[in-house]
N, C-alpha and C positions, 0 to 999 in steps of 0.2 A: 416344606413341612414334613414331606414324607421321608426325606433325607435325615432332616433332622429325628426321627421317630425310629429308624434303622439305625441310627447310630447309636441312640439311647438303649436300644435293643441288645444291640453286640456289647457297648459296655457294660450290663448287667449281666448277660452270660456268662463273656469271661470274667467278672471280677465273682461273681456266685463261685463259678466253678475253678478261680484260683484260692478261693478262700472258705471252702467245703472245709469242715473240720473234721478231723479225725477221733473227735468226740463222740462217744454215742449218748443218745436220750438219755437224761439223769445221771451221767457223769460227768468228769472234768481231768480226764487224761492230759487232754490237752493244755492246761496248764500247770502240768509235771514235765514238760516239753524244758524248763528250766529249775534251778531249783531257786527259792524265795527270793534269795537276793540278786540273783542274772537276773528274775523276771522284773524286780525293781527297779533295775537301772532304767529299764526302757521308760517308763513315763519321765523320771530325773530326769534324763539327758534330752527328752521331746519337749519338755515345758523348761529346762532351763534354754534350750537353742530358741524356742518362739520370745519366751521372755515376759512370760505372764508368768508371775510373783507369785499370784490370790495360788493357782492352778500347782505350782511347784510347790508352794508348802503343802498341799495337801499329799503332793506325791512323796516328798520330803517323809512328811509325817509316817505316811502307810509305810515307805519304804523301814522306817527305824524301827518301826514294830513288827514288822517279818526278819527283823534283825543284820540287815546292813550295817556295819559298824559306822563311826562318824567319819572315821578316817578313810576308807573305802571311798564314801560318799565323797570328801573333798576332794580326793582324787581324781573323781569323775569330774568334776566342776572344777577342776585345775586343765585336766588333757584339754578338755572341750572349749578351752578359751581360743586351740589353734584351728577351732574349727567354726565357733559362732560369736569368737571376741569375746576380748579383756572386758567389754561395759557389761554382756552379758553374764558372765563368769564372776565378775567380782561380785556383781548384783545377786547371783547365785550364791555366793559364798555369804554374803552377809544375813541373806534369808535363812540360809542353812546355820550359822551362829544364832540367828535369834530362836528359829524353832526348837534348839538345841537348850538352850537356856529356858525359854517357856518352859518347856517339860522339865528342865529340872527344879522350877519353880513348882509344880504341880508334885515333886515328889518322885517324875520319872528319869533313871537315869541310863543313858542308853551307852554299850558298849563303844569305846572309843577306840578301839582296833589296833593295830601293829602300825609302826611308824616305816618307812623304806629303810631299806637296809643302805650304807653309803655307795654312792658310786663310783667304780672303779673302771678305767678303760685302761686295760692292755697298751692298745694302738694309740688312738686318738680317737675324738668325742666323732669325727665324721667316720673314718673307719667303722666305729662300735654302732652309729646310727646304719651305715650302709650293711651292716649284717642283719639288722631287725628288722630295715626294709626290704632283704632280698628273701628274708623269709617271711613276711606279711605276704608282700605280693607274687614273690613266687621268679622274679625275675630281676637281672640288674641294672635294666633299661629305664631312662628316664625320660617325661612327658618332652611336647616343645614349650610348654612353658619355661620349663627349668636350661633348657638349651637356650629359650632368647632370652631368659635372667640369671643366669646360673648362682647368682648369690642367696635365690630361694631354694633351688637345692639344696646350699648350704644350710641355711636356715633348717631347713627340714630332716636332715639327717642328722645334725650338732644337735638341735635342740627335742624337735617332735621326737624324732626316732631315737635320741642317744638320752638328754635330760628326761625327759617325760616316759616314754615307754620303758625307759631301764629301772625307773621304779617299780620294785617290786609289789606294792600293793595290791594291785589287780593283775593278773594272768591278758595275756594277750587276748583269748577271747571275751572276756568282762568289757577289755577298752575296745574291740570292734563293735560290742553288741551298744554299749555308750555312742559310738562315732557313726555307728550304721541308725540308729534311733533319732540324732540328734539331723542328720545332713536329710533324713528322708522327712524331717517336718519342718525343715526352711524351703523356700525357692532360689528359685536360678543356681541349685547345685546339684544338678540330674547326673551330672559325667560325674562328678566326685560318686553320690552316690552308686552308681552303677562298678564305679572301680573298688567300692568298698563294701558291696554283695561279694565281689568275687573274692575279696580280702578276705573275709568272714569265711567264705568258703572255705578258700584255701587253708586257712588256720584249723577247720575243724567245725566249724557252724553249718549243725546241720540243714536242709530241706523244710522240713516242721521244723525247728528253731526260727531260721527266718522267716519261716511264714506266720510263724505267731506274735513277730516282731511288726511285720506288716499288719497283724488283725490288733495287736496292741496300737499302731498308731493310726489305724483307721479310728477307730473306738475314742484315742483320748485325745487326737489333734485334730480328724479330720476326714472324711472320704476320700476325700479326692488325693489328700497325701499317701494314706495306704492304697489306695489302687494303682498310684505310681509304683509302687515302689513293687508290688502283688505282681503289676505287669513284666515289670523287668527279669522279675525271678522267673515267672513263666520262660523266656525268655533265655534266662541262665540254665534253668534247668529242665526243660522241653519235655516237660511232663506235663499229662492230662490223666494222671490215678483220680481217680475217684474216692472221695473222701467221705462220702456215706459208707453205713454200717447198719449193721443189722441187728433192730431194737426188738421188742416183743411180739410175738403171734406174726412175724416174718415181717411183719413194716420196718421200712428200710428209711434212716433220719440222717438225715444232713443237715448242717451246719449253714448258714449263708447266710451274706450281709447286704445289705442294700440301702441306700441313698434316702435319709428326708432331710431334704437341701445338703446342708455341710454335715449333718449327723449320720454318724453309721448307724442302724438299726442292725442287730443280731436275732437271727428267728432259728427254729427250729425247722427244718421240713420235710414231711413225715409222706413216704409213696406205699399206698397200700400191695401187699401180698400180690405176686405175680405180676408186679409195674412190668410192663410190656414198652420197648422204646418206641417211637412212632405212632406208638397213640393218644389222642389227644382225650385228656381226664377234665373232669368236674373240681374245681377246689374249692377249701372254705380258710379263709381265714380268721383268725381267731385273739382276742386283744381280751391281757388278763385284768384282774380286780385294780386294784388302787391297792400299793401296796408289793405286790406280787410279781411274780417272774414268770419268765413263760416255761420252767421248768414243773409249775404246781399244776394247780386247777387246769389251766390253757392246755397244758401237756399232755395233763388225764385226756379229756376231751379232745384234740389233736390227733392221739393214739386211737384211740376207739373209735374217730372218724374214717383214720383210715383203714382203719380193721372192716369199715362198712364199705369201702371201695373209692373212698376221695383220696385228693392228694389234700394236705391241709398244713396251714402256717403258723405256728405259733411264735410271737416273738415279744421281743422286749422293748416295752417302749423308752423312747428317747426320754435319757440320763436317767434311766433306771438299768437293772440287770446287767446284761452284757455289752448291753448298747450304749453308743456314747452321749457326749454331753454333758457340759457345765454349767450352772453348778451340778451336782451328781443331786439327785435323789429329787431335781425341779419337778412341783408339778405343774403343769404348761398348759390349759385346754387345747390350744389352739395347735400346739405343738402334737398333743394326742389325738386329735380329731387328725391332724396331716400324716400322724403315722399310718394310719390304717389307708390313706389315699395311695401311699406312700408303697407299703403294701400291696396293695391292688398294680400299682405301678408294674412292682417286681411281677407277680403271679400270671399278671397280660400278658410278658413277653417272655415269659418260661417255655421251653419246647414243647415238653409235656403236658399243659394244660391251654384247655379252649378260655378265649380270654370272654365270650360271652356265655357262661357256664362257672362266675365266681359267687361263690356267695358270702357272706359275713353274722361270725361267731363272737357277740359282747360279754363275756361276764363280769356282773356286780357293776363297778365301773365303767370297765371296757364295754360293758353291755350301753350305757350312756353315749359314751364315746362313739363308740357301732352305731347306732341310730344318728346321731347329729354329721355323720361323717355319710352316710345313708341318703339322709336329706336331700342332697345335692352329688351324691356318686355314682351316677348312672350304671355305671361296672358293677355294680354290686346289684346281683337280678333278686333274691332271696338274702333276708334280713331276721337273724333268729336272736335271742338274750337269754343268758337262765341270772335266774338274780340279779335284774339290773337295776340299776341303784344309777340316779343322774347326778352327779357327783356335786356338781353345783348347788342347786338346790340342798343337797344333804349337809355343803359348809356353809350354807346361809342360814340355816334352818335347826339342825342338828336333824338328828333321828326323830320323828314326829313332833317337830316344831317344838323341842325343846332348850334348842340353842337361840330361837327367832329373835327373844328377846333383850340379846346381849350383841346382835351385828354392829351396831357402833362402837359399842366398846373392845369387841374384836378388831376393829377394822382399827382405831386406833393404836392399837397395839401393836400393829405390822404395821402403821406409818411411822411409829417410833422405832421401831426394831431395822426399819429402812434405814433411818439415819443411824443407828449405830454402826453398821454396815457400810453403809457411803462414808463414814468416818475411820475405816479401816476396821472395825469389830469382826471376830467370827461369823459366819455365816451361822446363824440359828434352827437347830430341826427338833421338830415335834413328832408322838408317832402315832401310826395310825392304829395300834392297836395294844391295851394292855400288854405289860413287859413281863408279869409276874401273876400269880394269882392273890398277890398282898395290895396287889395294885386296883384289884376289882371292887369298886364300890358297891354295898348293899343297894340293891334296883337296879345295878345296871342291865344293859334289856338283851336281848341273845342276841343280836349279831356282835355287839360290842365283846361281850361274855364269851363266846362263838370265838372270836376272832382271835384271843390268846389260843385256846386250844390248839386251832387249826397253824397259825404262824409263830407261834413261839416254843412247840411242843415238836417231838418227834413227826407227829401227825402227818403236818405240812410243809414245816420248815423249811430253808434251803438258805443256805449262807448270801448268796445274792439278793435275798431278800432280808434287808436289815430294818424293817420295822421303824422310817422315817421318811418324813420328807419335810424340805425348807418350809420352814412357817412363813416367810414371806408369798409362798405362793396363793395363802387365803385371799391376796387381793385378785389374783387374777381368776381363781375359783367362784368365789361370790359374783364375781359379774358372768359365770358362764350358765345357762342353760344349754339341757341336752335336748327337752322337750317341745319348743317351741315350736317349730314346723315338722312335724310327727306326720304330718295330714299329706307332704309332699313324697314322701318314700312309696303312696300310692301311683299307680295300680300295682306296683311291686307289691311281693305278700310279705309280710309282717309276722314271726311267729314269737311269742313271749313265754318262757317258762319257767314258772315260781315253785316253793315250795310255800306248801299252802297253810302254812303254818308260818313264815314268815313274816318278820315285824317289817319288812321292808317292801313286803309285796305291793304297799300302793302307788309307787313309782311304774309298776308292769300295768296295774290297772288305771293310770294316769295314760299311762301311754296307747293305752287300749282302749281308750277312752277316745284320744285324740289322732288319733288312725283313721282312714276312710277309704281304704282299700281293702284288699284282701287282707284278713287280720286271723291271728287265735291266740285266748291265753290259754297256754294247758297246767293246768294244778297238779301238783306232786303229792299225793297226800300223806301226813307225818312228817312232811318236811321243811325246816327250816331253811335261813336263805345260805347259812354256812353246809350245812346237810349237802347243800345241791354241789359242793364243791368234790368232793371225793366219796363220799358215802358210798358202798357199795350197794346198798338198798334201792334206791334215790337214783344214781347218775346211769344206771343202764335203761330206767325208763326215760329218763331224758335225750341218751343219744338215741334211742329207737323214736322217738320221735322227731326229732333233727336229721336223722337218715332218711326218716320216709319225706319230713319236708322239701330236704331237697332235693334228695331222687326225685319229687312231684313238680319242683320248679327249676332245676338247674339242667335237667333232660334236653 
């Protein structure tokens, strides 16, 4: 067991710290690491090699609207048939006709691109292929594959290298960044992949290029596939830079990914002013509203925690933000309650931080979620909320038991919306908050009111936060409570902090209610429950009292 615990150990170090971004807090450099359409091929070529259809129109789609042309696109899904097959590839090709005609059913018509220019060999088609392969890979040596078959040679350099790469449509780096995408989310092709790192290199692909090629297919295929692939670069390029950077009031944020099951989770994480190596810190982790990124509210909070001397994590949960997972925008309980364990995971065996000295940060949602994950997480010594809201309950019910009366007929509605879905249909999403202020019905109550301001306004907003998620997820919502064993997180202390003016605060006094350990609610007075998200009024009396909490319990 303890074998096993060391090794889970090491792999979170190094894949943390080959996949630190070079991102700082509230920006997104790192995805100017390519520009619109390099970064699109990468999901294309990862969901057409797996082979999941549902997964590639969706990439299909993004990709046409950051403007890939059509022709571009088949291109990629022609190379790749000599890498993940003709069933895959054609399958690919037909999904990309249909998505292609939908949209222009809808009125959208998307640029259809430059056709290849004809091809011409000098020599002959092996010749013309053996100059593209000596400058791919840099040498004119061939594998023992090709010496105990040499008619794949052939193959390879008449057709891969001479038909296919002498099409002009995509640039030699376009088709590494396709071939190196596509070979790192199949198995049993570790040697190709690793021979087509160095390919990419050699042509011009940079360092951060690949590495964001590896955090794209951790994120939409898989953990365990970009950590392959994460290690190997290690590996190619026998660096350990440090890929933090330096955020506000001298808190220094890194980027890192980690493990719940198959899903990558992407956090932020933030080392207060004069991080000292060798010693060992207090952390708090931190899980955002319903809705939210860890770039908003969690961020704020995040920042300001470790302005007060924590290390702290704010991250995205699975198939929201930056973190992966299919369908995108799923709300999961069970999957969010495992984030936050998930979490704690990562933070236990960080160098820097004491793994008996974590504590846990819920808001609004997350605040739900923090306490039901609490319940039963030993790890977690000190349990804080501002505005929590038990998410469950809030879709059974509506906002003060104004929805209560319609649970069947909701529930109905995602069993029919299932079957249009298991019949091939779109996936369906609803959102969680007003899109418009035309959209605000006369009564509706402030957080709802609240919620446009804060996420669809300058205010809050952030592009990874799109203001939906799958309506089928009511069914697995409605059956979750957060509150039901509240009473076990004791003799752990419990600290709950509302704005006292909130329509939502009786979920904090529900929970305060049903505590039996150390407990407090503390009131924010003039404050609503959206207030307590960034208000500069509001949220400095909250981290001052979150600081002193756990300075008092996390010591």
């Amino acid at each position: 067991m303890m074998m096993k615990f060391q090794r889970i150990k090491i792999m979170m170090l190094l894949f943390s710290a080959a996949w630190s971004s070079t991102t700082a807090y509230g920006q997104h450099n790192d995805e100017n690491i390519f520009n619109a359409k390099d970064e699109s091929i990468v999901p294309i070529a990862a969901h057409m090699a797996t082979g999941d259809l549902n997964v590639l129109k969706e990439a299909l789609i993004q990709g046409l609207d950051k403007g890939i042309s059509v022709s571009e696109i088949k291109e990629v899904l022609v190379q790749l048939y000599a890498y993940a097959g003709f069933p895959r590839s054609l399958n690919a090709i037909s999904t990309l006709e249909n998505v292609v005609k939908e949209r222009r059913e809808k009125g959208v018509y998307d640029v259809e691109g430059r056709v290849s220019s004809a091809l011409t060999f000098k020599s002959s088609r092996y010749e013309y292929g053996k100059d593209v392969q000596t400058k791919l890979t840099g040498s004119t040596a061939i594998g023992p594959p090709q010496k105990f078959m040499p008619v794949i040679d052939t193959f390879l350099k008449e057709h891969l290298f001479a038909d296919i790469f002498g099409r002009d449509v995509l640039d030699y780096k376009a088709r590494e960044i396709a071939t190196i995408s596509a070979l790192a989310s199949i198995s049993g092709v570790t040697g190709q992949l690793r021979s087509h790192l160095n390919v990419g290199r050699n042509i011009g692909l940079t360092e951060p290029q690949l590495r964001r090629i590896a955090f794209l297919i951790a994120t939409k295929i898989g953990w365990q596939q970009g950590r392959t692939m994460s290690l190997y670069l290690d590996t190619i390029f026998k660096t350990e830079t440090s890929r933090a950077v330096a955020g506000n009031n001298d808190v220094i944020v890194e980027k890192v990914v980690f493990p719940n099951r198959t899903i990558t989770v992407v956090g932020n994480l933030f080392y207060p002013k004069n991080f000292q190596k060798g010693r060992k810190y207090a952390a708090i982790l931190i899980g955002h509203p319903a809705g939210g990124v860890k770039e908003q509210t969690a961020g704020i909070y995040a920042q300001k925690l470790a302005e007060q001397g924590f290390i702290t994590l704010a991250f995205d949960a699975s198939y929201q933000g930056e973190s992966g997972g299919e369908p995108r925008f799923l709300e999961d309980p069970a999957i969010r309650v495992e984030d936050f364990r998930a979490a704690t995971d990562f933070l236990s065996v960080h160098a820097a931080i004491d793994p008996n000295r974590i504590g846990v940060l819920g808001i609004c949602a997350g605040g739900g979620f923090a306490i039901k994950a609490a319940e039963t997480e030993h790890r977690l010594k000190a349990i804080a909320t501002v505005s929590m809201v038990d998410l469950g309950q809030l879709r059974r019910e509506g906002l003060a038991e104004v929805l209560k009366p319609q649970i069947q007929q909701r529930l109905d509605s995602v069993a029919k919306q299932r079957i249009r879905e298991a019949n091939g249909e779109p996936v369906k999403y609803v959102n969680y908050v007003f899109n418009s202020p035309a959209e605000i019905p006369a009564g509706a109550t402030g957080m709802y009111r609240e919620g446009y301001d804060y996420y669809r306004t300058p205010r809050g907003q952030h592009p990874n936060s799109q203001n939906k998620y799958v309506f089928t997820s009511l069914d697995k919502l409605m059956n979750f409570t957060a509150l039901d064993h509240v009473e076990m997180i004791a003799p752990r202390p419990l600290l709950l902090i509302v704005g006292k003016d909130a329509d939502s605060r009786y979920f904090s006094d529900n929970a305060y209610q049903k505590a039996t350990g150390p407990k407090e609610l503390f009131e924010v007075t003039g404050a609503s429950h959206i207030d307590m998200y960034d208000r500069p009024e509001y949220v400095p009396q909250a981290v001052k009292k979150l600081s002193d909490f756990f300075n008092e319990h996390l010591l």
